[in-house]
N, C-alpha and C positions, 0 to 999 in steps of 0.2 A: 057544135061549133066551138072552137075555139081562137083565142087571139095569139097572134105574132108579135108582137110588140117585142119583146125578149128578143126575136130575133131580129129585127129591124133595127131595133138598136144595136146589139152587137156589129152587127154590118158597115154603122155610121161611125163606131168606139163612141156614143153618146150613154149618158147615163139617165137615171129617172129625172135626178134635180135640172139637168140643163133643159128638158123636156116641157118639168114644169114650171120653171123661169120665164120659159118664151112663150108656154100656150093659156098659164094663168088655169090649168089641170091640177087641180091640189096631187100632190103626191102622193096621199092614200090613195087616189083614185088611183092612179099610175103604175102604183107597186100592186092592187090587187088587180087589174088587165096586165099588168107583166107576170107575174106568178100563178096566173090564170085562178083565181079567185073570185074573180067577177063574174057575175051571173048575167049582165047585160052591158049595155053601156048607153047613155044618151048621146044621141043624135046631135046634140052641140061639143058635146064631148069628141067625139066621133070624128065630125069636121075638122075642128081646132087642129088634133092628131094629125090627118089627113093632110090640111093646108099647110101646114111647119112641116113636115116629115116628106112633104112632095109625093107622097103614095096615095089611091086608090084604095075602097072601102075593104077590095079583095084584098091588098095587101096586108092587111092587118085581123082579117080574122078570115078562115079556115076553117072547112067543114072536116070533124074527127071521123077519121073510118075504124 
């Protein structure tokens, strides 16, 4: 699996800081699910993303073929 994030944002022209302003997501968290560095995410994490960003769990992460 992998996250989209990177691209969702590009899509919106938002950046990491404006993401983590409004979801209260520290930004380490944010820059390691944007540069796919992240090995999970939690499920509060997850939501936050989801409910500010107006996407669904599939939008945001992606099975690697």
């Amino acid at each position: 699996m992998q996250f989209t994030l990177k691209q969702v944002l590009a899509e919106r022209h938002w950046t990491i800081g404006t993401v983590a302003k409004n979801t209260g997501v520290s930004r380490a968290t944010l820059t390691n699910i944007y540069y796919g560095h992240s090995k999970g995410i939690q499920l509060k994490t997850l939501s936050r993303l989801c409910e500010f960003l107006g996407v669904t769990p599939n939008d945001l992460i992606s099975l690697k073929k």
